[in-house]
Legacy VTK file of the C-alpha trace (Angstrom):
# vtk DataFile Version 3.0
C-alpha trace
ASCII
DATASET POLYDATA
POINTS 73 float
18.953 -60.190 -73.018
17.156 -57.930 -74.798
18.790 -54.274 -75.567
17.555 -50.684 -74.196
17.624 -49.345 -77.504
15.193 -52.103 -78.550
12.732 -51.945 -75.639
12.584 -48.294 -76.247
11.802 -48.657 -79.828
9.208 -50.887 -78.993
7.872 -48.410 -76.109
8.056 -45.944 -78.819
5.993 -47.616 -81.790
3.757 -49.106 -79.273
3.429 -52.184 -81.052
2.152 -55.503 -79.462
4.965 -57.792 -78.387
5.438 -61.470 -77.547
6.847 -62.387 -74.474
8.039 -66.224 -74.757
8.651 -67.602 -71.552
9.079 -71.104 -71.914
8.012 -74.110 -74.714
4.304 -73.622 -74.594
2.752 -70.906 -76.709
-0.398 -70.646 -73.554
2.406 -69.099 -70.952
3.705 -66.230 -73.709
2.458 -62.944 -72.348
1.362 -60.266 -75.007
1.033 -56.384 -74.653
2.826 -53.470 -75.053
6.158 -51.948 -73.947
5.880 -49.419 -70.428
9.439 -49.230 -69.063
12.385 -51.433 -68.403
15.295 -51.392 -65.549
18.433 -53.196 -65.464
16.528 -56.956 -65.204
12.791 -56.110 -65.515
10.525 -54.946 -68.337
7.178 -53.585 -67.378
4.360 -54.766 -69.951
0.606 -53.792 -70.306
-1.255 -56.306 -71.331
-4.450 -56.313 -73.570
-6.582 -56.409 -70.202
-5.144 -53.572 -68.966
-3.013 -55.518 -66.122
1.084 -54.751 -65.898
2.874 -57.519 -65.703
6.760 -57.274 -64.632
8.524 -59.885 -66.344
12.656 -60.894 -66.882
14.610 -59.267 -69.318
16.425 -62.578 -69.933
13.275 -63.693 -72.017
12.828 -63.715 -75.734
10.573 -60.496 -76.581
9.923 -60.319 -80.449
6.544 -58.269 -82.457
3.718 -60.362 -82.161
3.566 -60.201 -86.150
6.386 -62.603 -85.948
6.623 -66.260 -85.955
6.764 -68.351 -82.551
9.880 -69.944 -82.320
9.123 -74.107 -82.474
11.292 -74.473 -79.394
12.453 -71.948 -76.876
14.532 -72.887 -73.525
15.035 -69.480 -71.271
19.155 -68.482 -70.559
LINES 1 74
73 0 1 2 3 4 5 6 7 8 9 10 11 12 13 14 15 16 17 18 19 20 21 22 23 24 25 26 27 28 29 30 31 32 33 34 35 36 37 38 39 40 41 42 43 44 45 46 47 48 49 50 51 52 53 54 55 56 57 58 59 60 61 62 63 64 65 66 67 68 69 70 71 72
């Protein structure tokens, strides 16, 4: 799970994050950082839409390289 202090430097920089989900790359959700509870994160997508997604997923910059395989906890 990913850390507060993380999400709020994320929130912070504003920089465009990767949301992997599952094994397929078309399912990752990209956007930016809005808040976070104890098991959501809120993110804004590039259309404008908020999505609220698990906190158990793997969030990493978008700059980054996918990971080849990814199974959720």
């Amino acid at each position: 799970m990913i850390s507060d202090e993380q999400l709020d430097a994320y929130r912070i920089s504003g920089e465009r994050i990767r949301v992997v989900r599952d094994g397929l790359a078309s399912n990752d959700i990209r956007g930016i950082v809005l808040a976070w509870d104890e098991t959501q994160v809120m993110i804004r997508r590039p259309n404008k839409h908020v999505v609220k997604l698990d906190r158990r997923y793997l969030y990493q910059p978008v700059s980054e390289p996918r990971p080849e395989a990814y199974t959720p906890e």
